[in-house]
Backbone as CSV, one residue per row, in Angstrom:
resi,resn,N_x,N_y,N_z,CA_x,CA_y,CA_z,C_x,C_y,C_z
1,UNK,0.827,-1.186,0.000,0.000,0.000,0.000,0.873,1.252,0.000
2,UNK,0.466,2.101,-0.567,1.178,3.296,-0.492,1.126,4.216,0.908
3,UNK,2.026,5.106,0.839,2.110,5.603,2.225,1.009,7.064,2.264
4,UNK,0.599,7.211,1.062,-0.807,8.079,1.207,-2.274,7.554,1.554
5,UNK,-1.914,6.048,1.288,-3.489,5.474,2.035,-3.144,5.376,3.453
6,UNK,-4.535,5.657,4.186,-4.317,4.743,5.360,-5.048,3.865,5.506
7,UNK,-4.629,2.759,6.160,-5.339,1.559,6.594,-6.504,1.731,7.456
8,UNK,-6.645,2.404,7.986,-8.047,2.251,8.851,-8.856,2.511,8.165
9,UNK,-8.947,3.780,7.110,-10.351,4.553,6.632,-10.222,3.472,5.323
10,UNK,-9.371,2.325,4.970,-9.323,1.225,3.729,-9.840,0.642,4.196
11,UNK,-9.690,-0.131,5.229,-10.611,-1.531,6.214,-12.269,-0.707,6.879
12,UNK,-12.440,0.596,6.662,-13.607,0.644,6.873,-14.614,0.627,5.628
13,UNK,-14.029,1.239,4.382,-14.041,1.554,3.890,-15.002,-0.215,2.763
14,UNK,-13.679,-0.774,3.066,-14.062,-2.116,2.394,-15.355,-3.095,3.712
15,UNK,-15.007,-2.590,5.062,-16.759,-3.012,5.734,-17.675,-2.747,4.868
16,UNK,-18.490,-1.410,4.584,-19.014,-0.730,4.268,-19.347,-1.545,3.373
17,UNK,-18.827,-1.694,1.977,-18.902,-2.518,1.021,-19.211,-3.606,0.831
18,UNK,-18.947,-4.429,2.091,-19.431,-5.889,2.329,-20.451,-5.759,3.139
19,UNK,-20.939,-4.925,4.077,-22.230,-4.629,4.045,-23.355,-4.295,3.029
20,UNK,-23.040,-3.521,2.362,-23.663,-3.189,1.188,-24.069,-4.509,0.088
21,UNK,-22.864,-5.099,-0.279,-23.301,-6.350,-0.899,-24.082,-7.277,-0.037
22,UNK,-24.098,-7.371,0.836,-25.059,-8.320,1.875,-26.545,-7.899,1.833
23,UNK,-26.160,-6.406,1.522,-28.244,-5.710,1.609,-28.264,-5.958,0.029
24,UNK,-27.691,-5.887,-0.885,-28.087,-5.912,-1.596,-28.354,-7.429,-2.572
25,UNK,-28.073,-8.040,-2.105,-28.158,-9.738,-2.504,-29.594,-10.178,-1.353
26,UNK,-29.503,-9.658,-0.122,-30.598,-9.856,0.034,-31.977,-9.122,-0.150
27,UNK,-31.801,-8.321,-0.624,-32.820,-7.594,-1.485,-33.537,-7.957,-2.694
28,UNK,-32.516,-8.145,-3.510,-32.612,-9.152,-4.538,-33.108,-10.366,-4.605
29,UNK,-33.257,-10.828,-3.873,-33.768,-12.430,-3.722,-35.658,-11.925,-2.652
30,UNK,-36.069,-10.928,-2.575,-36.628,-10.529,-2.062,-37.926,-9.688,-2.628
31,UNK,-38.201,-9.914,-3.850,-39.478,-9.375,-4.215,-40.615,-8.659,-3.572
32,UNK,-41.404,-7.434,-3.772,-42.324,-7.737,-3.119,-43.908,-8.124,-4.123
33,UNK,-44.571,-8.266,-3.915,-45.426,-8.317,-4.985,-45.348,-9.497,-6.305
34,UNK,-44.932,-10.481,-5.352,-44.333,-12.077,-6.232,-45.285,-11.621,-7.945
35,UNK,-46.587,-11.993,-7.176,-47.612,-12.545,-8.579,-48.022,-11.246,-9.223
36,UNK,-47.663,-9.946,-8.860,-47.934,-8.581,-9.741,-46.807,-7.797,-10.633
37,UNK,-46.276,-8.559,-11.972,-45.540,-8.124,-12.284,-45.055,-6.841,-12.583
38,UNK,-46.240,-5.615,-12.148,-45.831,-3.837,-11.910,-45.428,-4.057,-11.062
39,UNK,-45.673,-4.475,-9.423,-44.753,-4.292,-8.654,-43.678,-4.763,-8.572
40,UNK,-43.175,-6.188,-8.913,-42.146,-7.045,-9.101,-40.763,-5.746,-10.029
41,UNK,-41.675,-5.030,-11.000,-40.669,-4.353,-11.880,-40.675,-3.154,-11.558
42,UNK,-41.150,-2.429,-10.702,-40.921,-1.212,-9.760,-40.052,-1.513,-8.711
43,UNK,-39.786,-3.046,-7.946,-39.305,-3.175,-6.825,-37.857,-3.438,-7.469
44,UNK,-37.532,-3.610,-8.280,-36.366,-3.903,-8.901,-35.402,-2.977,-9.927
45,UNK,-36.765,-1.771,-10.199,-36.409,-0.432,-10.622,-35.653,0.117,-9.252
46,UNK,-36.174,0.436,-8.028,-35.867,0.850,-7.046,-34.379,0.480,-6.350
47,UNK,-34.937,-0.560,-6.562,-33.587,-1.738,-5.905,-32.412,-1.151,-6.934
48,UNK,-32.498,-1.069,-8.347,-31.284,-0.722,-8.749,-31.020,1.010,-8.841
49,UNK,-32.226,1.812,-8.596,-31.375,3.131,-8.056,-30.918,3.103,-6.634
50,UNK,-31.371,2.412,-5.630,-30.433,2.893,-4.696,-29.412,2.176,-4.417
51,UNK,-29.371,0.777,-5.826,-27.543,0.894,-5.891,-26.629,1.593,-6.414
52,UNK,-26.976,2.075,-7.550,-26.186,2.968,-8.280,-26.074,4.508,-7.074
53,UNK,-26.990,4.527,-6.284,-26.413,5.695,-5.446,-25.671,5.599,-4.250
54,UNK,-25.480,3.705,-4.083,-24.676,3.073,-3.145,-23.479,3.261,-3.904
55,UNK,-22.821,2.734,-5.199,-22.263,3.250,-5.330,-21.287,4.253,-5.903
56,UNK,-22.089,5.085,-6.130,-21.758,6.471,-6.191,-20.732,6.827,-5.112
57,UNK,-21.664,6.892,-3.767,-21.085,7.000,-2.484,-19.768,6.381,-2.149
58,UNK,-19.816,5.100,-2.678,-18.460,4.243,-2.279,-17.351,4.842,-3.119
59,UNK,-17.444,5.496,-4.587,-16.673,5.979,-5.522,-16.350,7.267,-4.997
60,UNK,-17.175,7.820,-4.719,-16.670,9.079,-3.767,-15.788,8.992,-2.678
61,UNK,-15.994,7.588,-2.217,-15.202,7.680,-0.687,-13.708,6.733,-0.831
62,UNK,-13.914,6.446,-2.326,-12.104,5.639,-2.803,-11.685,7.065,-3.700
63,UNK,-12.171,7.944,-4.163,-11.513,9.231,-5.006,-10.235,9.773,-3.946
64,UNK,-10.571,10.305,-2.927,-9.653,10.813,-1.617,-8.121,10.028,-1.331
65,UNK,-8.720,9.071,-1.034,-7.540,7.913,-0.574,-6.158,7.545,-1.741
């Protein structure tokens, strides 16, 4: 590692991330509205904007380091 990263805000940094993949795999497997395919495809519209603004956030927080 270089001597401009530091290790703590990297190891939190990569928590964060493995949290994130954990909500988001279980989200995914998580429908609501099984047998109504508008909701099935709204819940999965949703599901993928507030990953792309997950990570956004995470891209913002490796730009610094």
């Amino acid at each position: 590692m270089s001597k401009d990263i530091q290790s703590e805000k990297v190891e939190v940094l990569i928590t964060e991330i493995a949290a994130l993949a954990t909500e988001f795999s279980l989200r995914a497997n998580r429908p609501d509205g099984k047998a109504n395919p508008k909701l099935v495809k709204a819940y999965y519209a949703k599901l993928y904007t507030d990953w792309q603004a997950a990570m956004e956030k995470v891209l913002q927080s490796i730009e610094p380091l």
